[in-house]
FIGUZA-847282 format. One record per residue (C-alpha): z negated, x, y. Coordinates in pm, whole numbers, padded with zeros to 5 digits, always signed. Example, Ala and Ser with C-alpha at 12.3 -4.5 7.8 and 13.67 -1.06 7.14 Angstrom:
BEGIN
-00780+01230-00450
-00714+01367-00106
//
This chain:
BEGIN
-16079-04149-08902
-16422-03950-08850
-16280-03647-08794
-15999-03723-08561
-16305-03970-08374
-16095-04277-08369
-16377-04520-08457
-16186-04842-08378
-15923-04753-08650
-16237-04692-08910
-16376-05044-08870
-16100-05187-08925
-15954-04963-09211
-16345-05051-09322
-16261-05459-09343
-15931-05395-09461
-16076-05144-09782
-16317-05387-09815
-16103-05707-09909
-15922-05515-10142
-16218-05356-10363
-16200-04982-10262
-16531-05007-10086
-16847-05224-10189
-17026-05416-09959
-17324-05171-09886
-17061-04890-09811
-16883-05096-09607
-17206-05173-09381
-17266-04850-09376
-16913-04740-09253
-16933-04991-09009
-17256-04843-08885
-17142-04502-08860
-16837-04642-08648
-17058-04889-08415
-17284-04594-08344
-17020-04329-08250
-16876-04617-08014
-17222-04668-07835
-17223-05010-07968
-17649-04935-08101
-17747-05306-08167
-17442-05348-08425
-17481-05009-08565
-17891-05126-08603
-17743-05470-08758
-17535-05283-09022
-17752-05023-09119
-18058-05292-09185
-17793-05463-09362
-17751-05165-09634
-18148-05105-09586
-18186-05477-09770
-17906-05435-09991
-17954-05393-10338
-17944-05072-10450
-17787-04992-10842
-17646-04665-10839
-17714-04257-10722
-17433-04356-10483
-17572-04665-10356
-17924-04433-10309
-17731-04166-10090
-17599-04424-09884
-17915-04605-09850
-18077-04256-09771
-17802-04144-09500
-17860-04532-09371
-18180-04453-09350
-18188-04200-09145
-17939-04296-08879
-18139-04620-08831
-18508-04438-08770
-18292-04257-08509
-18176-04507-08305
-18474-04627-08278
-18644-04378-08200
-18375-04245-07933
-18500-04666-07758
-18855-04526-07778
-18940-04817-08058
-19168-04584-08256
-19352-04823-08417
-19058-04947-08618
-18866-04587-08664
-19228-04498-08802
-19189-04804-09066
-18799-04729-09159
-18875-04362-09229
-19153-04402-09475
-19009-04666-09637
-18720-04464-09704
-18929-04178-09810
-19108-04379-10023
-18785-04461-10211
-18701-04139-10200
-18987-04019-10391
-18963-04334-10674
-18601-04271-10707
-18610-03897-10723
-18246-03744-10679
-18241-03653-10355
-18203-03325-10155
-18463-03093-10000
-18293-03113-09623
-18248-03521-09669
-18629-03494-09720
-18720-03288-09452
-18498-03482-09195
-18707-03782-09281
-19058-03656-09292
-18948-03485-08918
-18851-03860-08766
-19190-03959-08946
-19392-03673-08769
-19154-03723-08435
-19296-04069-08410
-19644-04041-08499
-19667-03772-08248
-19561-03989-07966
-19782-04261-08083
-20058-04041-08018
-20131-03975-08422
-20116-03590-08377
-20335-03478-08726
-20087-03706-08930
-19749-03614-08776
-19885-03234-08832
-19913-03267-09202
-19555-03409-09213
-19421-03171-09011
-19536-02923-09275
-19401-03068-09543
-19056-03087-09411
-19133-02721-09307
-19210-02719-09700
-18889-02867-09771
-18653-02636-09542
-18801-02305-09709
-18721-02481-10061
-18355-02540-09919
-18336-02113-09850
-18503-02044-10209
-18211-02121-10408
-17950-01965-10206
-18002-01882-09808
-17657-01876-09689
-17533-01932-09317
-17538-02305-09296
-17863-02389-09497
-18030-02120-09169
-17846-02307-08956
-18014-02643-09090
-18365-02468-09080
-18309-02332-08720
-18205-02650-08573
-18504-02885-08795
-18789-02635-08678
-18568-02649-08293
-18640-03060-08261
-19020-03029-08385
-19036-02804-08138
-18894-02993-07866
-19112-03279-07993
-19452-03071-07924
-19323-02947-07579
-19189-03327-07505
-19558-03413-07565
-19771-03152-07440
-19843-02979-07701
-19772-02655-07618
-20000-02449-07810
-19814-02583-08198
-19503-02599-08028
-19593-02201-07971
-19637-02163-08370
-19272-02358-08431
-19143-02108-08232
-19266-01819-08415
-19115-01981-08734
-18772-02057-08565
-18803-01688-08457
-18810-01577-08858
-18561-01794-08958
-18335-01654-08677
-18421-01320-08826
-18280-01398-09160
-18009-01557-08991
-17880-01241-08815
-17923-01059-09154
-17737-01282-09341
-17432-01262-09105
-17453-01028-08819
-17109-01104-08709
-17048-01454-08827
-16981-01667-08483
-17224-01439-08244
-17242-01711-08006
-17388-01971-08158
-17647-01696-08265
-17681-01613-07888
-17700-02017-07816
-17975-02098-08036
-18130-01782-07953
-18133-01849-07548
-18253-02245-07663
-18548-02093-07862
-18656-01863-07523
-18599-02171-07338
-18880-02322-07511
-19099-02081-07522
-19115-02051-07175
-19171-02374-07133
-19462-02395-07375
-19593-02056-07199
-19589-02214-06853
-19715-02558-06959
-20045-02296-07105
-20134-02109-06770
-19948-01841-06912
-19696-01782-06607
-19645-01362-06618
-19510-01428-06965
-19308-01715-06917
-19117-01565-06644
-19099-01262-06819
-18930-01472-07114
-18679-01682-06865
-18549-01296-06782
-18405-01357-07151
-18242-01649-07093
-18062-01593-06763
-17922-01234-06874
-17757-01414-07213
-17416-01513-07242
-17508-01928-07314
-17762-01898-07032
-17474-01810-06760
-17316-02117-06890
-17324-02484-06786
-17494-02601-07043
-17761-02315-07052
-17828-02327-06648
-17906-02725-06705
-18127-02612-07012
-18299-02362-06787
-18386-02602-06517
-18668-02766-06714
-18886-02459-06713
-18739-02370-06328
-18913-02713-06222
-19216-02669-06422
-19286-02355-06256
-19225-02455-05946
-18872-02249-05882
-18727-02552-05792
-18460-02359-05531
-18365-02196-05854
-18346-02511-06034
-18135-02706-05753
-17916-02403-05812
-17867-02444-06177
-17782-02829-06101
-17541-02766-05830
-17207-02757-06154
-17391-03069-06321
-17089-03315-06211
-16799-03119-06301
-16999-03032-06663
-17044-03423-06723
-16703-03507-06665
-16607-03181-06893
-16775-03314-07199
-16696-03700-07088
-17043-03792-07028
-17018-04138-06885
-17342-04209-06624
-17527-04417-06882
-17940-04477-06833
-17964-04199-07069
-17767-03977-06895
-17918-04066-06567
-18252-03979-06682
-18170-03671-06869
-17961-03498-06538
-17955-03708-06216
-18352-03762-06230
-18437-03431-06319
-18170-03290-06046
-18308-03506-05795
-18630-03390-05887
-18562-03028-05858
-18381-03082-05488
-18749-03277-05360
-18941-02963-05437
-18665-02753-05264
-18683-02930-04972
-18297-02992-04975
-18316-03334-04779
-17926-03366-04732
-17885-03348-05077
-18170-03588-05189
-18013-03812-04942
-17692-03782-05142
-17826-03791-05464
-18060-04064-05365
-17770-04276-05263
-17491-04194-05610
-17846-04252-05819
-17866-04620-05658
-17458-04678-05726
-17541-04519-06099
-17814-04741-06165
-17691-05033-06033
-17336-04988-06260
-17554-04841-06564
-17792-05116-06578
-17483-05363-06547
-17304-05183-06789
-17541-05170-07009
-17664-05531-06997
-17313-05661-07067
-17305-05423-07386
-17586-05549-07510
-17466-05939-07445
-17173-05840-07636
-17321-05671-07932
-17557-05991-07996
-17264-06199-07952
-17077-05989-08209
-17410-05978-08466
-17445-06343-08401
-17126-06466-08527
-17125-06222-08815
-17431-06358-08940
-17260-06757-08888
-16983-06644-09123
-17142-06480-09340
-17357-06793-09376
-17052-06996-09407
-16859-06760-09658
-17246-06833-09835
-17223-07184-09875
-16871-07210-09946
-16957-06957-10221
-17245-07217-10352
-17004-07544-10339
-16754-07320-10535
-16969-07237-10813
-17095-07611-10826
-16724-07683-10850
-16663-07427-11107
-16961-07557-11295
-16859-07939-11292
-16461-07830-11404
-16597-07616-11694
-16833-07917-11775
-16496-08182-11747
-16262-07980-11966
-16539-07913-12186
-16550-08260-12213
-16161-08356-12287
-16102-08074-12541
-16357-08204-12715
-16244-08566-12718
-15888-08369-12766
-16047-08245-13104
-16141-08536-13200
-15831-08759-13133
-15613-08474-13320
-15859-08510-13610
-15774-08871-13643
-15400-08854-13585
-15379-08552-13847
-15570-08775-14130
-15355-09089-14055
-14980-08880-14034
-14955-08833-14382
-14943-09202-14398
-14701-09272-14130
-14484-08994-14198
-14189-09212-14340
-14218-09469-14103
-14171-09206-13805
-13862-09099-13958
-13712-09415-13939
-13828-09496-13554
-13691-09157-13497
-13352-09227-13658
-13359-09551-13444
-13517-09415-13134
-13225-09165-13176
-12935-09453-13203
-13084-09592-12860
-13099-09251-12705
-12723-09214-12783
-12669-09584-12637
-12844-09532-12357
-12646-09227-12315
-12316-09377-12334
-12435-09650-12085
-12569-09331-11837
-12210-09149-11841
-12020-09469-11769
-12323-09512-11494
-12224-09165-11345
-11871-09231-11372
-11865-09570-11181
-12159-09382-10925
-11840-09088-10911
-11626-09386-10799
-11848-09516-10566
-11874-09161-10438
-11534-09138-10390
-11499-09451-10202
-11828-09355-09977
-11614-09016-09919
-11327-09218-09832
-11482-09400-09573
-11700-09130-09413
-11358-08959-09367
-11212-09234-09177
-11480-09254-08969
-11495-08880-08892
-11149-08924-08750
-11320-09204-08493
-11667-09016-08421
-11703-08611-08546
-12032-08549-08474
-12145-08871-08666
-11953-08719-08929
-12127-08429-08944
-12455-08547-08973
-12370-08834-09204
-12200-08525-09439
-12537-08326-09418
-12764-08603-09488
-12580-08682-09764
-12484-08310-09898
-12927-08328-09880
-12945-08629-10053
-12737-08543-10339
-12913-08189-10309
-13253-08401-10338
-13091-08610-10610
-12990-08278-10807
-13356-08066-10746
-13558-08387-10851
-13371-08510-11128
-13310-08137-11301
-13737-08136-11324
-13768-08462-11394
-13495-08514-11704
-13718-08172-11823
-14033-08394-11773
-13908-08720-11930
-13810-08467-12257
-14109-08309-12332
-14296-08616-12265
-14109-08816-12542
-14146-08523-12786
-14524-08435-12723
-14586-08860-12749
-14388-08933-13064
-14617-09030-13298
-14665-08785-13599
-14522-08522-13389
-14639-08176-13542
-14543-07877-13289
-14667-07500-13392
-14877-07331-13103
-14554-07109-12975
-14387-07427-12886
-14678-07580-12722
-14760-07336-12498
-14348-07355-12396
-14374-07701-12346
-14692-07664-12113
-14559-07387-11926
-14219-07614-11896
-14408-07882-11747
-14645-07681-11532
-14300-07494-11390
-14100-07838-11329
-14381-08023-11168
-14487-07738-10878
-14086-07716-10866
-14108-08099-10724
-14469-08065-10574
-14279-07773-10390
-13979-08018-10290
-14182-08280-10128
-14397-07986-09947
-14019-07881-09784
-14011-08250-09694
-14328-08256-09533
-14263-07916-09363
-13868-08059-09227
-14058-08368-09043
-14312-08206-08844
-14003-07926-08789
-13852-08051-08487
-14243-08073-08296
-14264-07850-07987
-14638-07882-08013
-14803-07477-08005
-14967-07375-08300
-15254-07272-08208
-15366-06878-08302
-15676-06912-08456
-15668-06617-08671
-15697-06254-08650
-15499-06045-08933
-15346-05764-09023
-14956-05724-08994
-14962-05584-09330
-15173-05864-09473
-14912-06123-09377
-14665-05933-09516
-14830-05828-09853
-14906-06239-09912
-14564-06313-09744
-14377-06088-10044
-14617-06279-10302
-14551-06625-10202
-14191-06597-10198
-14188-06391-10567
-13913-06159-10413
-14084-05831-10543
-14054-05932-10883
-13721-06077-10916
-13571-05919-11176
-13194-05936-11048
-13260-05683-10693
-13482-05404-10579
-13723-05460-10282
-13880-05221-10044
-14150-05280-09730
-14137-05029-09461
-14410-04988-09179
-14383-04799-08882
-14695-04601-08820
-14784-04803-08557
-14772-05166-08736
-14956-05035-09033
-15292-05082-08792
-15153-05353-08588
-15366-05694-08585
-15216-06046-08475
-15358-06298-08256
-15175-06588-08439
-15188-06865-08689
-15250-06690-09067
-15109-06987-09277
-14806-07064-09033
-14657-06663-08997
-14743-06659-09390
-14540-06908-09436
-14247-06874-09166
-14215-06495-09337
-14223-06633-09705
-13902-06910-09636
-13686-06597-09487
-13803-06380-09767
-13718-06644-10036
-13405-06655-09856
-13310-06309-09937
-13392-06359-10259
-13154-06630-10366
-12870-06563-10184
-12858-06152-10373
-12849-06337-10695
-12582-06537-10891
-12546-06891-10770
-12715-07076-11027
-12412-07318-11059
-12237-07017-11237
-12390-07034-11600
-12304-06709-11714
-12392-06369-11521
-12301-06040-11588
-12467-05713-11514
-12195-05672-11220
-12264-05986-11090
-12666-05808-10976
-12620-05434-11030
-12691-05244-10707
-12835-05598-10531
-13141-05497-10274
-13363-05655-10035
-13555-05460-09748
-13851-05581-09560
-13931-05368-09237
-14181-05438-09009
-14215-05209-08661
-14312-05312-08287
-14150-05439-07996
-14273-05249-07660
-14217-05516-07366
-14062-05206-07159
-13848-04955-07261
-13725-05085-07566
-13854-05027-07898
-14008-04664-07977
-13913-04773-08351
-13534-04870-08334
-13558-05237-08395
-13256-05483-08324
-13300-05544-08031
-12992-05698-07991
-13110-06037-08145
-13396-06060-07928
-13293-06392-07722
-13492-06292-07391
-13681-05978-07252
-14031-05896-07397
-14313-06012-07169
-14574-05871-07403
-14544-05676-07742
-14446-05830-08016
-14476-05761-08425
-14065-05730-08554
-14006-05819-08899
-13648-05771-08990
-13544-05882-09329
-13217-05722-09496
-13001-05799-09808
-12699-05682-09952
-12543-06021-10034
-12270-06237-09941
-12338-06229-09531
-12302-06504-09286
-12058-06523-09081
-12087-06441-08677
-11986-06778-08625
-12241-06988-08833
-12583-06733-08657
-12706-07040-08483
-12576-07312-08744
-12767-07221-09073
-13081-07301-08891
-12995-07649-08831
-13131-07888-09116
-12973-07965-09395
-12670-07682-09350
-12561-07482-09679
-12296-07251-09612
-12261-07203-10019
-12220-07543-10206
-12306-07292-10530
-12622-07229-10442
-12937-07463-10541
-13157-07535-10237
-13215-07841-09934
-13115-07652-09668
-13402-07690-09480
-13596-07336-09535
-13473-07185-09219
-13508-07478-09006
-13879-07495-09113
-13874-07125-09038
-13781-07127-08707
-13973-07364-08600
-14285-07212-08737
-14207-06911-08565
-14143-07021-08216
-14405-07265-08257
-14616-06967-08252
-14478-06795-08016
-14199-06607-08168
-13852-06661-08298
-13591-06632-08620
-13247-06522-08544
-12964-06351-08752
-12820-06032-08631
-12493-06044-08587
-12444-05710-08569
-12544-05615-08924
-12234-05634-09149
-12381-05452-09549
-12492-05857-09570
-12771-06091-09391
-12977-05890-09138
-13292-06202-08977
-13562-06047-08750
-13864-06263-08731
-14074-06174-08401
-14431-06280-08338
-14615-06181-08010
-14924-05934-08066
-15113-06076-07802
//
């Protein structure tokens, strides 16, 4: 994402690596600071890289990002002029540099340069002298080893910015003597690779004259600084742009400001070349300077005009730049709330944690002893349990006989209910169909409640039968049975819960923020349709949704996706009515979750039905379309199996409520459930949700 300088995408591929482990938390900050400072967005960048500056730091890794942290935090502020505090962040870091050891020469001798830059313009000339030689130091340690083109390069632009940072304060005489050293360097540079890109050679070259003439003017010395600018406007980067705006610095400073109005005349068509935006910095480091350079000349029409854009630059600038910065402290502010938050949630769920550990601590030891005193007593009771087991047995077998004739007279009854809900079919059919559904969902009820339940009741009378030894194999099984049987009913009363606030036409409100993947990856979880055994799944993203975020309700769309999922997953294996399967009965059974976007014009770039999209697309929308290879639905039922209680396949275990729930979820938020028609290898449902 840093090369191809798409710094949105790296923030949020930062977040997203972060949740799942693949970056720590100081990496993260200092991702995120990297991004926020390519994007302009300074106060954030600041926030993040303090953030990694009070981190704690374990490893060499953690070190080089603390170091690199570092660094691009001194220079930010010292680009806003606050030397004071650059001045604090670079020794620190040098100081740790130094304890920690590990670190390389040119990291050194960037540091000790933003140390010397900033004492320097604070007016502490002797100190920022001595550091300037030790990063000088540090450079020719960086050629000892091996002096190859790009360590020069490093060593010609470090001694470049001292020098700047002498002429920037008037001292013209040492910025002389950094010349002289960038001149050796760029000696050993040509030497090392006379033909190895000549014009970056001839740019730094022309730079370097640049300066010097400069430095010679700002000493008196004028005969030698014009003799030097000669240099510079007969090289190739001096006939550029670039080199012409360069050039103007030393034009003004001796007094060819004709000249210098001239070198300023292509500065509008260079800034919008290189997309240089009329910021305050950008405004003081051309429009000022040309503005400048047209007073000496005497050019009144164009100081007039230049006067009059400056005013218009400022005034958008300064209101530009205000609104950034009410943003960025907006954005730093409610980071630091959540994090807060995410802090004390953290601190009630260790309390938690601690007072659970502390309660089952507490019952397995009471456990321990109550099995203690059962196992010393069973010996004892041992014949006695036989017997109430050989009668507990008789009155299990009675009470069976009295449950099948029970059934058989609730059959009856059945029959005779059936009876008269026919008849009165014949008198009112759509009061016949919904009497039939509610009471297909009763009996359904009936069936998913008492299954669980009859496994409950079981285990319970073996696990409380006095004397009762069970081996730790059979244990577990009977715990896991109960666990599985009890969120099996837990799960039936949620459904419940879910059918009665189904028919509300109250919004759900998007609260949340998230990934399209993320809803997907906890969608495929919930619903357990990646690990079903009987089919093969497979999630497909479009290019495009792989980034895409939703404005929308997380729990809701997690949900509405997870009942259409689960879906797809029961109806590709055997009913459960049939008992016995055979490897036909699931070979060759798949499931397919795709997920692409909806353009509100145009169609959609990635091919998505969109012939079960009910109305046109006033904004874009996130398409999840859910396939299966099993028994279909017919055309004629599309709208039907999404009212309550409707089971097209009496085999199959379920309420017939999941897509009701569904679809209301999803229009509730915005978006809609329908089946497409269309598709004919099985079910085809495309689940949209607006982006915006």
């Amino acid at each position: 994402m840093g090369k191809a300088q798409d710094y949105h995408r790296l923030l949020a591929y930062t977040d997203s690596f972060e949740r799942t482990g693949e970056l720590s938390e100081i990496d993260a900050n200092r991702w995120r600071g990297v991004g926020c400072n390519y994007l302009g967005q300074l106060r954030q960048a600041e926030f993040y890289y303090k953030k990694v500056m009070t981190a704690d730091i374990k490893t060499d890794k953690d070190r080089n990002i603390y170091f690199k942290s570092a660094r691009r935090l001194a220079e930010i502020l010292v680009k806003r002029g606050e030397y004071e505090d650059g001045l604090r962040v670079a020794m620190e870091a040098v100081g740790n540099m130094e304890q920690w050891g590990g670190y390389s020469p040119k990291d050194h001798a960037i540091m000790l340069k933003t140390i010397g830059c900033c004492q320097i313009n604070l007016g502490r000339s002797r100190e920022a002298a001595t550091n300037y030689e030790t990063a000088y130091r540090d450079y020719l340690q960086l050629l000892a080893g091996s002096d190859t083109v790009r360590q020069l390069n490093d060593v010609i632009m470090g001694t470049g910015d001292i020098t700047l940072d002498h002429i920037n304060t008037h001292h013209f005489n040492e910025a002389l003597m950094w010349i002289a050293r960038a001149d050796s360097v760029m000696k050993l540079r040509i030497e090392a690779a006379p033909d190895y890109n000549t014009g970056l050679i001839d740019e730094y070259q022309t730079r370097t004259n640049i300066n010097r003439a400069i430095a010679l003017q700002g000493l008196g010395r004028t005969a030698e600084a014009a003799q030097t600018y000669k240099a510079v406007a007969g090289s190739a980067f001096g006939k550029t742009e670039e080199g012409r705006l360069l050039s103007a610095e030393y034009l003004v400073a001796a007094g060819r400001y004709k000249e210098a109005a001239d070198n300023f005349m292509g500065l509008e068509p260079f800034l919008r070349e290189r997309g240089f935006g009329l910021s305050l910095d950008n405004i003081q480091s051309y429009l000022l300077p040309k503005l400048r350079a047209n007073i000496g000349a005497a050019r009144y029409d164009s100081i007039v005009g230049i006067s009059a854009f400056l005013c218009d630059a400022l005034d958008s600038a300064i209101v530009q730049a205000k609104t950034n910065d009410a943003a960025e402290l907006a954005t730093i502010y409610n980071t630091q709330e959540k994090e807060a938050q995410i802090a004390r949630q953290k601190a009630d769920l260790n309390r938690q944690r601690m007072f659970g550990i502390s309660v089952a601590s507490m019952l397995v030891l009471i456990f321990l002893v109550i099995y203690i005193y059962h196992r010393i007593k069973a010996q004892r009771r041992l014949a006695a349990a036989y017997q109430q087991l050989e009668i507990a047995n008789a009155q299990l077998e009675k009470a069976n006989v009295q449950l099948e004739k029970a059934n058989t007279q609730l059959e009856l009854a059945n029959e005779q209910l059936e009876q008269k809900n026919e008849q009165l079919t014949l008198a009112n059919a759509r009061a016949e169909e919904s009497s039939r559904m509610k009471t297909n969902f009763i009996q359904q009820i009936s069936h998913e409640i008492r299954t669980p339940l009859n496994i409950l009741s079981g285990y319970t009378q073996v696990i409380t039968t006095p004397g009762m030894e069970l081996d730790e194999a059979t244990r577990q099984d009977i715990n896991q049975q109960i666990t599985e049987n009890t969120e099996r009913i837990t799960g039936l009363v949620n459904k419940m819960l879910e059918l009665s606030d189904a028919h509300s036409l109250a919004v759900i409100e998007p609260t949340d923020s998230v990934p399209a993947i993320q809803i997907a990856a906890e969608a495929v979880e919930a619903s357990g349709i990646a690990s079903a055994r009987h089919l093969t799944f497979d999630l497909q993203l479009s290019p495009e949704a792989e980034t895409a975020i939703l404005q929308t309700n997380h729990h809701a769309a997690v949900r509405a996706l997870t009942l259409v999922l689960d879906n797809a997953r029961k109806f590709t294996d055997t009913p459960e009515a049939f008992h016995r399967k055979t490897a036909s009965d699931t070979e060759g059974k798949t499931a397919l979750l795709s997920i692409s976007i909806l353009s509100p014009v145009g169609g959609d770039q990635e091919g998505a039905p969109l012939s079960v999209v009910h109305s046109p697309l006033s904004t874009p929308c996130l398409c999840f379309t859910i396939e299966d290879n099993g028994p279909g639905i017919p055309p004629a039922d599309a709208e039907r199996i999404f009212d309550e209680f409707v089971q097209l396949n009496d085999y199959y275990d379920g309420t017939g409520i999941g897509l009701t729930v569904a679809r209301s979820l999803a229009r509730r938020l915005g978006g809609d459930i329908r089946l497409d028609t269309t598709f004919t290898g099985g079910a085809r449902f495309v689940m949209t949700l607006p982006i915006e």
